[in-house]
C-alpha positions as CSV (number, residue, x, y, z in Angstrom):
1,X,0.0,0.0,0.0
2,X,1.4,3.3,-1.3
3,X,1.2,6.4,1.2
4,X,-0.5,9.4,0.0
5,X,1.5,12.7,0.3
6,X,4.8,11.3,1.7
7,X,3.4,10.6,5.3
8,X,3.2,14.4,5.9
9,X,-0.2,15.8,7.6
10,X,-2.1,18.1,5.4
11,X,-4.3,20.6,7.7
12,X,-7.9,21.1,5.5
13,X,-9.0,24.8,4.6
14,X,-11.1,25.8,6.9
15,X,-15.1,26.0,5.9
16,X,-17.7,29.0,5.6
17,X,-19.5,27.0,9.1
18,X,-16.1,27.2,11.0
19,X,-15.2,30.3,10.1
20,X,-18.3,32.2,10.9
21,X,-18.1,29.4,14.2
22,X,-14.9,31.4,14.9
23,X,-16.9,35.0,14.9
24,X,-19.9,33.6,17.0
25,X,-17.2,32.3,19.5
26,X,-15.7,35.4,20.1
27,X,-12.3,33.9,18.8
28,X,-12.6,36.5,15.3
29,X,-14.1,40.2,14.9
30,X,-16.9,40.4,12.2
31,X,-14.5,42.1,9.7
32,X,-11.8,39.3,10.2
33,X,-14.9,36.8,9.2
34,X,-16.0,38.8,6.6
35,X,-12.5,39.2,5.2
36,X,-12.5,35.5,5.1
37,X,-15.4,34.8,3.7
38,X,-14.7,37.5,1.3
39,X,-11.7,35.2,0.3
40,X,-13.0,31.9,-0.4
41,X,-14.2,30.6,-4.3
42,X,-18.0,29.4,-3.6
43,X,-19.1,26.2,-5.3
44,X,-23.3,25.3,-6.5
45,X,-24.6,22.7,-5.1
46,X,-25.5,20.3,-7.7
47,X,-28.0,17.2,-8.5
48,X,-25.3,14.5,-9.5
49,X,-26.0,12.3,-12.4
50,X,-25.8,8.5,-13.3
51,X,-25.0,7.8,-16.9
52,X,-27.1,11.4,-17.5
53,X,-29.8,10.7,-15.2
54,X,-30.3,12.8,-12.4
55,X,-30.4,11.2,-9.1
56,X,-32.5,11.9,-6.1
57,X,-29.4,13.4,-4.1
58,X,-28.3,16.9,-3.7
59,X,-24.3,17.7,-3.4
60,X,-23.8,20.6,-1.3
61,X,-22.1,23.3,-2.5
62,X,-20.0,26.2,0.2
63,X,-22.6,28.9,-0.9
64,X,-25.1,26.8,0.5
65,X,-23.5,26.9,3.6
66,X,-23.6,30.6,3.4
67,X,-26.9,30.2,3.0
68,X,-27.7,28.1,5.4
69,X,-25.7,30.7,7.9
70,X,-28.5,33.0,6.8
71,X,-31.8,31.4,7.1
72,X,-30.2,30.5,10.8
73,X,-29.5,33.9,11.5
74,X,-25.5,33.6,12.0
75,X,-25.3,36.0,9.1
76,X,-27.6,39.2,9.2
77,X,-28.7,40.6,6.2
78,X,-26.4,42.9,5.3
79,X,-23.4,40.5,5.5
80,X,-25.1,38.2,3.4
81,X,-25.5,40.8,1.1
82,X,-22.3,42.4,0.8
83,X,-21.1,38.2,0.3
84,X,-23.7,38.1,-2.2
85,X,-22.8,41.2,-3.7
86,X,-19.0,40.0,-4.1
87,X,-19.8,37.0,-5.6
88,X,-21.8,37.7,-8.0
89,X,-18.8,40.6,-9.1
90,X,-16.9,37.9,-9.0
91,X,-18.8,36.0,-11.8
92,X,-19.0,38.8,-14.1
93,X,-15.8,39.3,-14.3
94,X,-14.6,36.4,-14.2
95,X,-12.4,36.8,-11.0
96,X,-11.4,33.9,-8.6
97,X,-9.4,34.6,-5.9
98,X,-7.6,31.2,-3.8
């Protein structure tokens, strides 16, 4: 059996929930959140597909878990907006920041 990346521990990015975790516990400032946030490349969720047939499953995507911030009031409206906003900038112009 062949070890994958040379035995070395590879520390995952952090997600839109644990970051704006972070803010609610006091451990970041809203404009440290928001910078991060700010930051990340949002994914769709998707319906996947079976030899072009969708299935009955959903595949999250990390804007839904900006939405999901939202509806469960982590986020107030205008920081969901101004993320909203930046996105969708983002996709017009065709700019994706890592």
């Amino acid at each position: 059996m062949r070890r994958q990346h040379n035995g070395t521990l590879r520390i995952a990015p952090e997600s839109v929930l644990d970051i704006i975790d972070e803010r609610d516990a006091g451990e970041i400032d809203t404009a440290a959140m928001m910078r991060a946030l700010s930051a990340l490349d949002y994914t769709d969720g998707y319906v996947p597909e079976i030899d072009g047939v969708a299935t009955d499953a959903y595949e999250r995507g990390s804007w839904d878990d900006i939405e999901y911030a939202y509806q469960q009031d982590k986020l107030t409206f205008e920081e969901y907006s101004q993320l909203f906003r930046a996105r969708r900038a983002r996709q017009k112009t065709g700019v994706i920041h890592g």
